[in-house]
mmJSON file of the N, C-alpha and C atoms, coordinates in Angstrom:
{"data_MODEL":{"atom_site":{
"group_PDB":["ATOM","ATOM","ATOM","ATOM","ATOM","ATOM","ATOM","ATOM","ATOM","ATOM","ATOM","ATOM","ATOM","ATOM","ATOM","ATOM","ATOM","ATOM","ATOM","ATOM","ATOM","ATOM","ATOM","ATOM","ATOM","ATOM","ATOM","ATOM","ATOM","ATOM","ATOM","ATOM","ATOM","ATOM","ATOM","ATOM","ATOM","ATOM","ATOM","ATOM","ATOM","ATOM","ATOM","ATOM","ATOM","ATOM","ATOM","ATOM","ATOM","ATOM","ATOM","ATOM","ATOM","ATOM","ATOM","ATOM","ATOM","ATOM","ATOM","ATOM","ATOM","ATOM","ATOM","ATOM","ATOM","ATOM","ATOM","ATOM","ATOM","ATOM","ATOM","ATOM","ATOM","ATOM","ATOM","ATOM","ATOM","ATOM","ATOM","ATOM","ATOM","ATOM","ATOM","ATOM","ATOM","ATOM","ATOM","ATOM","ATOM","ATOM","ATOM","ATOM","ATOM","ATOM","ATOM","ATOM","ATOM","ATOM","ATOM","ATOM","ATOM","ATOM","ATOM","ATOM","ATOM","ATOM","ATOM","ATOM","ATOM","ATOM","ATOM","ATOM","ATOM","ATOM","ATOM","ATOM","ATOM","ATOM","ATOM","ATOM","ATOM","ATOM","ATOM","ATOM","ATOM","ATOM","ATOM","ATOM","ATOM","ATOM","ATOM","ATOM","ATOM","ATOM","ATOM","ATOM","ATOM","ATOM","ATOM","ATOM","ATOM","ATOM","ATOM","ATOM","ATOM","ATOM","ATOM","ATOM","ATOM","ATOM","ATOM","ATOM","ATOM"],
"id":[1,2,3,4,5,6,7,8,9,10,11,12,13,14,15,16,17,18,19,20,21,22,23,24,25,26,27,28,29,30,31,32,33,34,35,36,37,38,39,40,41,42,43,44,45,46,47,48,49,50,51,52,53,54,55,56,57,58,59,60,61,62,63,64,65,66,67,68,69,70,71,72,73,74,75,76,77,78,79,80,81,82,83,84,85,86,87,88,89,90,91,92,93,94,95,96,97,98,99,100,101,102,103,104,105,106,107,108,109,110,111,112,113,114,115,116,117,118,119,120,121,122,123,124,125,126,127,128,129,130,131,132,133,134,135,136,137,138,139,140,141,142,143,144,145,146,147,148,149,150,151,152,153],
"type_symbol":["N","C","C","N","C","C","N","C","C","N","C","C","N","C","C","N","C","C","N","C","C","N","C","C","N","C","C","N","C","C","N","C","C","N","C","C","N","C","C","N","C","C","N","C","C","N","C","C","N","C","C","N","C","C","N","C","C","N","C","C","N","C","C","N","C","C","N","C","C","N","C","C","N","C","C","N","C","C","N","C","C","N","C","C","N","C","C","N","C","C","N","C","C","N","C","C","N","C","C","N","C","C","N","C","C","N","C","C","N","C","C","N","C","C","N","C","C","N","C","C","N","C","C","N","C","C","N","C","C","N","C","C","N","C","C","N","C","C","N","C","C","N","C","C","N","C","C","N","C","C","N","C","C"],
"label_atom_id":["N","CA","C","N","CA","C","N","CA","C","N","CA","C","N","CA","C","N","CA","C","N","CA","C","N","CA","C","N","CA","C","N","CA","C","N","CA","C","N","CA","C","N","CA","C","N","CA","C","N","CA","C","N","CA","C","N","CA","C","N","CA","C","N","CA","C","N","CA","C","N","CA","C","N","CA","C","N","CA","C","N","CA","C","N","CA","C","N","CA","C","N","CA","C","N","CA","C","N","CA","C","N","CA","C","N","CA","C","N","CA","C","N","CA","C","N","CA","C","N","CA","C","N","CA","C","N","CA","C","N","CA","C","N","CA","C","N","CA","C","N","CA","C","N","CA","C","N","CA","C","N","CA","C","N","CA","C","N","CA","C","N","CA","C","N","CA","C","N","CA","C","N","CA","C","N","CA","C"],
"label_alt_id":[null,null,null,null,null,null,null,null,null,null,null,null,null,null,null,null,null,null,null,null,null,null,null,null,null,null,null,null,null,null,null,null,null,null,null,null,null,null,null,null,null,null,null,null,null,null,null,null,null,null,null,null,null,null,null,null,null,null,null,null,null,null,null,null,null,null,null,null,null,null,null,null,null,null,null,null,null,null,null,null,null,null,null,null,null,null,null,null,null,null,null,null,null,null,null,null,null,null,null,null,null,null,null,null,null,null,null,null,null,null,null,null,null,null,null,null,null,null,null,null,null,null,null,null,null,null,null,null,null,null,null,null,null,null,null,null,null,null,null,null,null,null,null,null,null,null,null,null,null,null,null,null,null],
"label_comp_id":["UNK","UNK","UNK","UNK","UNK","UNK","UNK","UNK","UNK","UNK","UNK","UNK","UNK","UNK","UNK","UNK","UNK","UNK","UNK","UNK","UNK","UNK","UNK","UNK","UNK","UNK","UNK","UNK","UNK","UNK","UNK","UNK","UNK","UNK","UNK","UNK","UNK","UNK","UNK","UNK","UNK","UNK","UNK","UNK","UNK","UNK","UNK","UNK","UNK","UNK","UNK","UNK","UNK","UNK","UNK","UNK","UNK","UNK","UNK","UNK","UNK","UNK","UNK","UNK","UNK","UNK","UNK","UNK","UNK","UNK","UNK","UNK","UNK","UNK","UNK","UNK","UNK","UNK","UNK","UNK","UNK","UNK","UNK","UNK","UNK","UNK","UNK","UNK","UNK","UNK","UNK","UNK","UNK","UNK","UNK","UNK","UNK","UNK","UNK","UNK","UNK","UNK","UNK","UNK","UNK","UNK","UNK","UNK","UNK","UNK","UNK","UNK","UNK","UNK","UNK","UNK","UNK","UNK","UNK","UNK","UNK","UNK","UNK","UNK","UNK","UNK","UNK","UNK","UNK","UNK","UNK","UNK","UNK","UNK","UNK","UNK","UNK","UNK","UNK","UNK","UNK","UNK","UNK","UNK","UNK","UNK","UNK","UNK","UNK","UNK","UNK","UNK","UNK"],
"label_asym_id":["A","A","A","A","A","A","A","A","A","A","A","A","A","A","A","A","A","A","A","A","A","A","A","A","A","A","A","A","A","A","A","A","A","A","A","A","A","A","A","A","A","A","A","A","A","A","A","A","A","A","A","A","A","A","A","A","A","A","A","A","A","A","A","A","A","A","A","A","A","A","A","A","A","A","A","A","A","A","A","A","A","A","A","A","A","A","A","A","A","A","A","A","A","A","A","A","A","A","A","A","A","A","A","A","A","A","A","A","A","A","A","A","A","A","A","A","A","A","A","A","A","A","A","A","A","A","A","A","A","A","A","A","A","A","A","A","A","A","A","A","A","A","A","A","A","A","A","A","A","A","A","A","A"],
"label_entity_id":["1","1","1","1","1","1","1","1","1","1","1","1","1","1","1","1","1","1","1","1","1","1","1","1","1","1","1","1","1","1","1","1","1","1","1","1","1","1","1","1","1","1","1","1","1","1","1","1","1","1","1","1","1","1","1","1","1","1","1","1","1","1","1","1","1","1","1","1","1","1","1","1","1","1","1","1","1","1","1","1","1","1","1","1","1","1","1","1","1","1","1","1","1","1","1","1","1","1","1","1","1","1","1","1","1","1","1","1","1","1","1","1","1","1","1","1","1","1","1","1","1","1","1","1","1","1","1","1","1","1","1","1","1","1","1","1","1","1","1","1","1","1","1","1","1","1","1","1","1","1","1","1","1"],
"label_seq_id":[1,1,1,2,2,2,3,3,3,4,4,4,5,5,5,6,6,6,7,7,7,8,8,8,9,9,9,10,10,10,11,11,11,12,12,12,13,13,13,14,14,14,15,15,15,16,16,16,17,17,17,18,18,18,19,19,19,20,20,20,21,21,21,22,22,22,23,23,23,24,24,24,25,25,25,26,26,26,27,27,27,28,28,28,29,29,29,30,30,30,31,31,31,32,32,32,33,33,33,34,34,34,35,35,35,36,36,36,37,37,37,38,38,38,39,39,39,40,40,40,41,41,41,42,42,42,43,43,43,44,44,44,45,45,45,46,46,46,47,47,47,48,48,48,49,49,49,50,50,50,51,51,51],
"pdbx_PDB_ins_code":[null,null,null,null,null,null,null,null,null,null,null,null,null,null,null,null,null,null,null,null,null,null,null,null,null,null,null,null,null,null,null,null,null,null,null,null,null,null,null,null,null,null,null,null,null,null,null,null,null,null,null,null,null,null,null,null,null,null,null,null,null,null,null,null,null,null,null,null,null,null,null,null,null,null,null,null,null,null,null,null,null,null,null,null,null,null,null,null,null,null,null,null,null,null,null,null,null,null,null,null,null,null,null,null,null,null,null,null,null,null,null,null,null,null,null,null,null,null,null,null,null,null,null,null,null,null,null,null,null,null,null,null,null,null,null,null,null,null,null,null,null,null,null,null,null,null,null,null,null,null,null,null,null],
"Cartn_x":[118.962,119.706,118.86,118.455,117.474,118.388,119.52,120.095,120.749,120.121,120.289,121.604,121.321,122.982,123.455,122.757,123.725,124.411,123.587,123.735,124.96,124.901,126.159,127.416,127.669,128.75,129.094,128.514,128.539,129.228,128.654,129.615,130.51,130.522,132.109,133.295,132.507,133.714,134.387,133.315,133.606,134.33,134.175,135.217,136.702,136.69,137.746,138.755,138.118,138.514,139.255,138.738,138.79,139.516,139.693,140.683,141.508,142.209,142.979,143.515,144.287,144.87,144.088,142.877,142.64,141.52,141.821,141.436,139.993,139.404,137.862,137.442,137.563,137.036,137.052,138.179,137.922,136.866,137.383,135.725,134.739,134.355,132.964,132.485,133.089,133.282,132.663,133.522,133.232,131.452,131.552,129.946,129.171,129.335,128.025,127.94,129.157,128.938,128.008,128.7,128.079,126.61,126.243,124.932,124.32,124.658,124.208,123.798,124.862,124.957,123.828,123.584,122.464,121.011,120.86,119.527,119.289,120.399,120.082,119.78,120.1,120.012,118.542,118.376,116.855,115.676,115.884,115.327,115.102,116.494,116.134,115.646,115.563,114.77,113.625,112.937,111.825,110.806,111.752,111.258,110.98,112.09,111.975,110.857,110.126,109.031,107.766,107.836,106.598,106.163,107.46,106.87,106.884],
"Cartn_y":[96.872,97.484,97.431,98.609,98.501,98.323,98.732,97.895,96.275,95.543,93.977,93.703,92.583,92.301,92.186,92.346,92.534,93.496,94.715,95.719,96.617,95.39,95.753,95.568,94.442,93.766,94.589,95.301,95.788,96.951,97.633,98.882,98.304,97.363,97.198,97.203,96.574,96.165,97.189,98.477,99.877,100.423,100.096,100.734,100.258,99.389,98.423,99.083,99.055,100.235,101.111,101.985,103.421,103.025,102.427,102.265,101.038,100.906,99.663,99.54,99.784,100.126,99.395,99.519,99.472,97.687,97.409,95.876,96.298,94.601,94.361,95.583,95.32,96.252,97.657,98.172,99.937,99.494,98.728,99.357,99.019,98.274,97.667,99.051,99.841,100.748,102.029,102.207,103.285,103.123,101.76,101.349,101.445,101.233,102.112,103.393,104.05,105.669,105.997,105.345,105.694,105.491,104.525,103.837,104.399,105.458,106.359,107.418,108.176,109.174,109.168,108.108,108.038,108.309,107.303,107.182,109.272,109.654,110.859,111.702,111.486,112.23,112.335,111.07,110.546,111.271,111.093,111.634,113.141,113.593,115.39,115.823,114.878,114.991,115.075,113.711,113.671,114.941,115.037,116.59,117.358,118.082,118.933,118.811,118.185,117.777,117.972,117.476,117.547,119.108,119.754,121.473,122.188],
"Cartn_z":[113.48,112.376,111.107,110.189,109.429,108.205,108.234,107.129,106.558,105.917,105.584,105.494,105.622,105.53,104.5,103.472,101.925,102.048,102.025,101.778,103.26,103.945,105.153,105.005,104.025,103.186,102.168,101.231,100.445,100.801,101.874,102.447,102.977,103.763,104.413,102.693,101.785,101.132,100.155,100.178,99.831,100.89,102.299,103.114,102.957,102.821,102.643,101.532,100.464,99.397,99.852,100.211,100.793,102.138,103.068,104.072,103.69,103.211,103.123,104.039,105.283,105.694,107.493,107.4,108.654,108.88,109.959,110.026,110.442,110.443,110.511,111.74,112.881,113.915,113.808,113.304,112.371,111.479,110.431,109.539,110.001,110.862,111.718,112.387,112.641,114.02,112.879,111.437,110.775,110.093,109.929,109.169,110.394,111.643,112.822,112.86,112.648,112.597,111.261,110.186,109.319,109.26,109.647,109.836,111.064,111.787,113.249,112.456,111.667,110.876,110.335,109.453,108.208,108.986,109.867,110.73,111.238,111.606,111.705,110.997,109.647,108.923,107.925,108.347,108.136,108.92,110.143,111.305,111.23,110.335,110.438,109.034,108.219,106.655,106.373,107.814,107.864,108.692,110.019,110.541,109.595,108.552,107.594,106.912,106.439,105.645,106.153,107.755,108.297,108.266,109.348,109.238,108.295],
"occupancy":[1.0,1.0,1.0,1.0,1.0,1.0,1.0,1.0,1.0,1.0,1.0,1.0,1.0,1.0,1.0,1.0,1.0,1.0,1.0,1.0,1.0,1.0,1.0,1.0,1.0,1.0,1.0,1.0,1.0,1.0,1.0,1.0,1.0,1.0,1.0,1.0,1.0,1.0,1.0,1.0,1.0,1.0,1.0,1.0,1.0,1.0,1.0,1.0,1.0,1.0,1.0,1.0,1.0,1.0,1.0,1.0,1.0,1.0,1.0,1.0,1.0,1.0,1.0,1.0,1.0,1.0,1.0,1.0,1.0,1.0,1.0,1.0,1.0,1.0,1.0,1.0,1.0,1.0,1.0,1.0,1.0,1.0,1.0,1.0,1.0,1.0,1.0,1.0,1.0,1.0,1.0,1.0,1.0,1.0,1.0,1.0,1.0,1.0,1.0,1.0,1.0,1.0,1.0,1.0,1.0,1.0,1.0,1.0,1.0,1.0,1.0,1.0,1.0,1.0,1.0,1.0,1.0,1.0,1.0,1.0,1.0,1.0,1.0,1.0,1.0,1.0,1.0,1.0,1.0,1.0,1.0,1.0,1.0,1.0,1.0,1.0,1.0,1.0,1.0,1.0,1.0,1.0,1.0,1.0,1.0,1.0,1.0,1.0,1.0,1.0,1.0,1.0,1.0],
"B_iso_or_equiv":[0.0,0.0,0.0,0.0,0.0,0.0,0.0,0.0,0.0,0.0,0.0,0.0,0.0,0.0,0.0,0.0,0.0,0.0,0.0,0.0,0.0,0.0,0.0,0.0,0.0,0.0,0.0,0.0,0.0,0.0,0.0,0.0,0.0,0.0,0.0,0.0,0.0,0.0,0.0,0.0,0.0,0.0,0.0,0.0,0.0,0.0,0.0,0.0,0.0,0.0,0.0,0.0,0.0,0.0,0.0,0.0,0.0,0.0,0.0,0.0,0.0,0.0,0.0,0.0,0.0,0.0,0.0,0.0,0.0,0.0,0.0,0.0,0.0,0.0,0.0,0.0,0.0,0.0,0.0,0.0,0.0,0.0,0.0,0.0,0.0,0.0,0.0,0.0,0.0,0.0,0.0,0.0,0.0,0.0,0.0,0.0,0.0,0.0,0.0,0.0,0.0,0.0,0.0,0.0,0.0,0.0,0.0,0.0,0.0,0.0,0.0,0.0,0.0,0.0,0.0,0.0,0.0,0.0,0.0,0.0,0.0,0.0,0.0,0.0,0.0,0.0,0.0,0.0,0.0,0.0,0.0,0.0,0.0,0.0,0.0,0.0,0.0,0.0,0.0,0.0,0.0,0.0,0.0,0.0,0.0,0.0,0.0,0.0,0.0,0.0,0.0,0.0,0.0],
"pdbx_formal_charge":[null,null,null,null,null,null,null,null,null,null,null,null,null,null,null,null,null,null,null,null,null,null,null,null,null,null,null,null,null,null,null,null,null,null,null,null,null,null,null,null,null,null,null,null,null,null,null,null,null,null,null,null,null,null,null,null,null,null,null,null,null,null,null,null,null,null,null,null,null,null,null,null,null,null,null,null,null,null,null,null,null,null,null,null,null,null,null,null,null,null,null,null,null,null,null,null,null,null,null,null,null,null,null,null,null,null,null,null,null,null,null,null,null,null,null,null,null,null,null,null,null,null,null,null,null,null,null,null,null,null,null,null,null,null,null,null,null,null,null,null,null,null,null,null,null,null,null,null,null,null,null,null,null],
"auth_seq_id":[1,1,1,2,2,2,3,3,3,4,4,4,5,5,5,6,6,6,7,7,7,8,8,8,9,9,9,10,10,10,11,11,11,12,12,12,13,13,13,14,14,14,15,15,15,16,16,16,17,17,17,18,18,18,19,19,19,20,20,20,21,21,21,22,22,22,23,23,23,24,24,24,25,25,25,26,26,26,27,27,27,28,28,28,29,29,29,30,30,30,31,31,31,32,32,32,33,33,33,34,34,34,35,35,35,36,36,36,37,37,37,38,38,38,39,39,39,40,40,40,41,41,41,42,42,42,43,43,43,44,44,44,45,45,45,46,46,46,47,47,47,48,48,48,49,49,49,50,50,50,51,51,51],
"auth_comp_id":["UNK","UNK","UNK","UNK","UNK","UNK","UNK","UNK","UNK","UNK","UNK","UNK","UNK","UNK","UNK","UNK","UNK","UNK","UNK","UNK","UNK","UNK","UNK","UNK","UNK","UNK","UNK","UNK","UNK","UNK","UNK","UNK","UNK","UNK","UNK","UNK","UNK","UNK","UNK","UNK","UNK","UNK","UNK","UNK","UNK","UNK","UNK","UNK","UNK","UNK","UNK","UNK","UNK","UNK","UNK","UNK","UNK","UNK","UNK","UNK","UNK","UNK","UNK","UNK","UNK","UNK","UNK","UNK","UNK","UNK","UNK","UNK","UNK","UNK","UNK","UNK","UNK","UNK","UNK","UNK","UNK","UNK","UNK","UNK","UNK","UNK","UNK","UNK","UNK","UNK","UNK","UNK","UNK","UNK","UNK","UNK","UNK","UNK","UNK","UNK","UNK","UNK","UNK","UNK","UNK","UNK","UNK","UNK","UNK","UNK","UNK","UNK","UNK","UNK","UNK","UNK","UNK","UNK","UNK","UNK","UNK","UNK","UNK","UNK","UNK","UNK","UNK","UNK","UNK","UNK","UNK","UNK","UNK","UNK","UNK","UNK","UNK","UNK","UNK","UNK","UNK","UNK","UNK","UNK","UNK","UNK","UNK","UNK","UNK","UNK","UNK","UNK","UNK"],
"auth_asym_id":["A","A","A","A","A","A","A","A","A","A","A","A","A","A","A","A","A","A","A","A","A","A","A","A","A","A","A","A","A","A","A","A","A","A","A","A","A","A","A","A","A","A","A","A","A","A","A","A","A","A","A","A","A","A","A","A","A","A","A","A","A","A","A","A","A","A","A","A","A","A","A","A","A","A","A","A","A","A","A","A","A","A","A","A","A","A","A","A","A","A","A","A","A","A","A","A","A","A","A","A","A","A","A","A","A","A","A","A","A","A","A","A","A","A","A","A","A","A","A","A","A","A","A","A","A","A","A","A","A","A","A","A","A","A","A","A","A","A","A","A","A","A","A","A","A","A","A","A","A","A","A","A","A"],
"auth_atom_id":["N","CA","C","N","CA","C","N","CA","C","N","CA","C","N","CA","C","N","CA","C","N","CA","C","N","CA","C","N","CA","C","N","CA","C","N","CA","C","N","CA","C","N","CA","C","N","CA","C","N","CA","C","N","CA","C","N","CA","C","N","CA","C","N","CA","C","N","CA","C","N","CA","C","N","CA","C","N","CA","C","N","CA","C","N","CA","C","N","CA","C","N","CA","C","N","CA","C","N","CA","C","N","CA","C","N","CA","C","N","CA","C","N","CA","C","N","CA","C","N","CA","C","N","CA","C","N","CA","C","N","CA","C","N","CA","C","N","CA","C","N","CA","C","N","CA","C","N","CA","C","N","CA","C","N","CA","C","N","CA","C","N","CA","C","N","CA","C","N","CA","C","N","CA","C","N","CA","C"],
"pdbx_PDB_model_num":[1,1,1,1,1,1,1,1,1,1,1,1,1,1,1,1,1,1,1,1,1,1,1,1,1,1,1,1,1,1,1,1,1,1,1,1,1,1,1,1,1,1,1,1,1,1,1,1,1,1,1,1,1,1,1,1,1,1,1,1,1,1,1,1,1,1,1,1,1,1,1,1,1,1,1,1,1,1,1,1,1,1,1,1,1,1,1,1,1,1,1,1,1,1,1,1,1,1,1,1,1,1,1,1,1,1,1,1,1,1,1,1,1,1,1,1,1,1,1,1,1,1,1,1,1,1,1,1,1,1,1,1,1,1,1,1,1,1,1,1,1,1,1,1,1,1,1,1,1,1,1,1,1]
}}}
C-alpha cells in the first residue's frame, strides 16, 4: 500500500465525515476502492504523458 498510514487515517476520518452512518468495515472497504481508484488513475496519467 503506497499510501502511509497517516495519511490512511486521515482519509478514513474524512470518510467518517461524509458517511456517518456506516461502521469501520464500510469505510475500510470505501478507502481500498478509493485507493484502487487512485492507483488507476495514476497508471492512466502516466500513460498519457508518455505518448
Amino acid at each position: 500500500n503506497k499510501i502511509n498510514a497517516g495519511n490512511e487515517e486521515e482519509v478514513l476520518a474524512l470518510l467518517q465525515d461524509v458517511y456517518p452512518a456506516d461502521d469501520e468495515p464500510a469505510l475500510q472497504e470505501k478507502l481500498t476502492r478509493l485507493i484502487f481508484a487512485a492507483e488507476v488513475m495514476g497508471h492512466l496519467s502516466v500513460q498519457t504523458e508518455q505518448s
